[in-house]
Residue, then its C-alpha position, 0 to 999 in steps of 0.5 A: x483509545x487513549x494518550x497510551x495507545x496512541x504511543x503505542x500505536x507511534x512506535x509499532x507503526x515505524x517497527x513492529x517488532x518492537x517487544x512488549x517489554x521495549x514498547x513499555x519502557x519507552x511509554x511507562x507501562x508493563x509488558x503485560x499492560x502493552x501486550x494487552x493494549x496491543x491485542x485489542x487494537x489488532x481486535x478492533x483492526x486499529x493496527x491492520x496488518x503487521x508486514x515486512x517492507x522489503x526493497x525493491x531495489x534490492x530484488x531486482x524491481x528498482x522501476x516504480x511507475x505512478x500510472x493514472x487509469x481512466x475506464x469507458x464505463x464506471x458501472x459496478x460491474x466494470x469497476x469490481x472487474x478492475x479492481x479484481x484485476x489489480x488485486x491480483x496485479x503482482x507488479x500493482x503495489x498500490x490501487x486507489x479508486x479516486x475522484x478527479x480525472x484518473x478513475x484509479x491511480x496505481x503505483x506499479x513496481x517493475x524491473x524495467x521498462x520492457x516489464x512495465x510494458x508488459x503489464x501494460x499490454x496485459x492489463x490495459x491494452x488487452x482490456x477494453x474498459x481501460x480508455x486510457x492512462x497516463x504513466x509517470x517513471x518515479x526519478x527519487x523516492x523523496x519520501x516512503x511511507x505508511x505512518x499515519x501518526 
């Protein structure tokens, strides 16, 4: 990967559908040299997935909640039931297996909190290896996003 991919990969992260012939007038390359860079980085999963961001708000799912998730027991076992469990989650926007004292952080969207309490209900008080977990309404989205360049 060079200086050229990197450009590439700055522009497409905040728009994928950015064309091939845009993408090379902005970083000095032919479309053709673009789309060739492109294919390899979707190749070698440099460039993972290219996704639709949608709102929230606007489909009628304007509740975010960041929930901290403690387990009684880490054995693997337990862990890649819950992991299982959040990957099918579909109000479970994010899932992350941390260190500290929360064994997972989720970031849940929902409706309202008659749905957050819902999913509650079902994921952690219906499941015995969930301790506990502590839940926090997001008041402002301050800043949302996937760059990472």
């Amino acid at each position: 990967m060079d200086e050229k991919d990197l450009e590439i990969l700055k522009l497409v992260q905040s728009d994928a559908r950015l064309t091939a012939e845009a993408l090379g007038i902005e970083i000095g390359l032919s479309p053709p040299a673009v789309q060739k860079r492109l294919k390899k980085l979707r190749e070698t999963g440099v460039i993972e997935r290219e996704i639709a961001v949608l709102s929230s708000v606007k489909l009628g799912r304007g509740m975010t909640v960041i929930v901290q998730v403690m387990l009684e027991r880490e054995s693997r076992r337990h862990l890649d039931d819950f992991k299982r469990r959040m990957r099918t989650a579909p109000a479970v926007q994010q899932c992350y297996y941390a260190t500290g004292e929360a064994d997972f952080i989720l970031v849940v969207i929902v409706q309202d909190i008659a749905e957050y309490e819902e999913f509650t209900q079902e994921y952690f008080f219906d499941e015995s290896n969930v301790s506990r977990f502590t839940s926090s309404i997001v008041m402002d989205r301050v800043k949302v996003s996937l760059d990472i360049i």
